[in-house]
C-alpha positions, 0 to 999 in steps of 0.5 A: 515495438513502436514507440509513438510520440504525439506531440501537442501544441495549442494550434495542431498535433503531431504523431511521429512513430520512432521519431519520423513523422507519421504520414497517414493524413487520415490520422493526422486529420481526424486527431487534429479536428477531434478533441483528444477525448474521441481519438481512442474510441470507435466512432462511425468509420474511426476505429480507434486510434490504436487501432488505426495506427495499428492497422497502418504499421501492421500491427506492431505494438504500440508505446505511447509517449506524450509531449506538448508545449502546453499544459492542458494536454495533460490536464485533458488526459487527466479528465478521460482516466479509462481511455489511457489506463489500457496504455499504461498497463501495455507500458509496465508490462512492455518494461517488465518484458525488457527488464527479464530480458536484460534490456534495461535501456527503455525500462525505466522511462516506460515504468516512469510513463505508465506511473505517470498515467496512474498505472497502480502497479507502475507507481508501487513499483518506483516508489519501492525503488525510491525506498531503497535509494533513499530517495525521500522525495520520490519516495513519498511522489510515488507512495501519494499518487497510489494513496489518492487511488485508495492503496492502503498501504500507501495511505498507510506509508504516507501518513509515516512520511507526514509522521516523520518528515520523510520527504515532506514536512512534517505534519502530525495531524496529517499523518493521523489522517492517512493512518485512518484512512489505511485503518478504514480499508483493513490495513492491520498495522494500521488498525494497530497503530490508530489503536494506540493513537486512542490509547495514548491520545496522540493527535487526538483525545483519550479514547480507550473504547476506540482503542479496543475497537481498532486494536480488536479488528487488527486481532481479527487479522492476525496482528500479534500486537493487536491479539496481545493488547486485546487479550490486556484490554479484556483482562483490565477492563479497557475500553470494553467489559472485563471478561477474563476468560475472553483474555485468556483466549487472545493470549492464546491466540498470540502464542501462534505466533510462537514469541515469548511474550505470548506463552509467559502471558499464557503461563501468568494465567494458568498460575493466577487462574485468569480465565481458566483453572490454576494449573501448575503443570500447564505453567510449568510447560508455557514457561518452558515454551517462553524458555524456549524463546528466550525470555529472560522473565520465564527463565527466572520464573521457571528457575524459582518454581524448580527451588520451591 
């Protein structure tokens, strides 16, 4: 592996592979008359520069690091995305390489690189890492570079960095914006959440049909939450029709999720015949499940029924 620098400057660029100038002047000739925009492509008798560097150090795998006194050359490499976005992938996988190998001293400047270069992967992984070292800053660095790239769970830890102030300030109405944002791309707690932001009126106005509609699609996505506050929504009539034997079937829903809350809502049905038959017997085994999972209001219940 080679780690090839091009350095930039207003006037000429260099290359310089492991730290000693490169001495092809084909190279150096065409990269320094072409705009950074033509290095990588195919062009007449131009193969590309990876390729021709390739071709002039045998094939050898290539790192790119890119330094430069002045600014633009990033702002450029910023305006041709496609053409690096392979460099950056080939960094992460190289760092990932190392890393099971137990080389750990190139690892983290090539993450750091291919991050920088809006490698997706490369900035989920650094923001993790800022997670667990309690680096607020980087946390939210990393996790707002994946978030402008539409990751949804990225929208959706960013917006709790505006919520709490977790390395940015604080900012509310922020912090509802990237939860709608994750909410829009089916990110489910997100869905829940922004559900609750309608119900309780939270950096927006009171909104019950809104907070049906979200907590129902995060319902549909398996969040017990959601299915339990659905299972509400239909059972009081919030924000939709009441219907209670639809109520009944999202309290059932729940209980695959095996919490007690669940089973005693299950139960409560069957004794008040809510969207379904009395049923003693069928109160009596959903208590019992709730039992089961230590719920305090079921074991009373149950004890009660077991007196009368």
């Amino acid at each position: 592996m080679l780690f090839v620098t091009i350095n930039y400057n207003v006037s000429s660029v260099t290359i310089y592979v492991n730290n000693k100038p490169i001495e092809s002047i084909r190279i150096i000739m065409f990269i320094n008359s072409n705009d950074i925009s033509k290095w990588f492509l195919f062009e007449e008798d131009w193969k590309g520069l990876t390729k021709e560097l390739q071709i002039y150090m045998q094939d050898k795998d290539i790192v790119y690091v890119y330094e430069g006194e002045d600014d633009s050359f990033y702002e450029n490499l910023q305006k041709y995305p496609k053409l690096f976005n392979f460099k950056a992938k080939r960094m992460f996988e190289l760092a990932n390489e190392h890393d099971e190998k137990g080389d750990t001293n190139e690892v983290q400047a090539l993450y750091n690189m291919s991050a920088e270069l809006g490698y997706l992967p490369a900035q989920l992984l650094l923001a993790e890492q800022a997670k667990q070292n309690f680096n607020k800053k980087d946390f939210y660095r990393w996790y707002y570079k994946a978030a402008l790239q539409g990751d949804a769970q990225s929208q959706y830890e960013i917006s709790r960095c505006y919520l709490l102030g977790w390395g940015v300030e604080k900012d509310e109405d922020l912090a509802f914006e990237w939860l709608k944002a994750a909410a829009t791309q089916g990110h489910n707690r997100s869905q829940y959440q922004l559900g609750t932001y309608y119900k309780d009126g939270q950096n927006t106005r009171v909104n019950p049909k809104q907070a049906f509609i979200w907590y129902k699609r995060a319902a549909k996505q398996g969040y017990y939450s959601a299915q339990m506050d659905v299972a509400q929504c239909y059972q009081n009539g919030y924000g939709v029709e009441q219907n209670l034997e639809q109520a009944f079937n999202w309290y059932m829903k729940a209980t695959e999720h095996n919490f007690g809350n669940a089973f005693l809502k299950v139960a409560e049905c069957y004794e008040e015949g809510i969207g379904v038959e009395k049923d003693i017997q069928q109160l009596k085994y959903w208590l019992q499940r709730a039992v089961d999972f230590g719920n305090k209001d079921a074991i009373q219940k149950l004890e009660s029924i077991s007196t009368e």
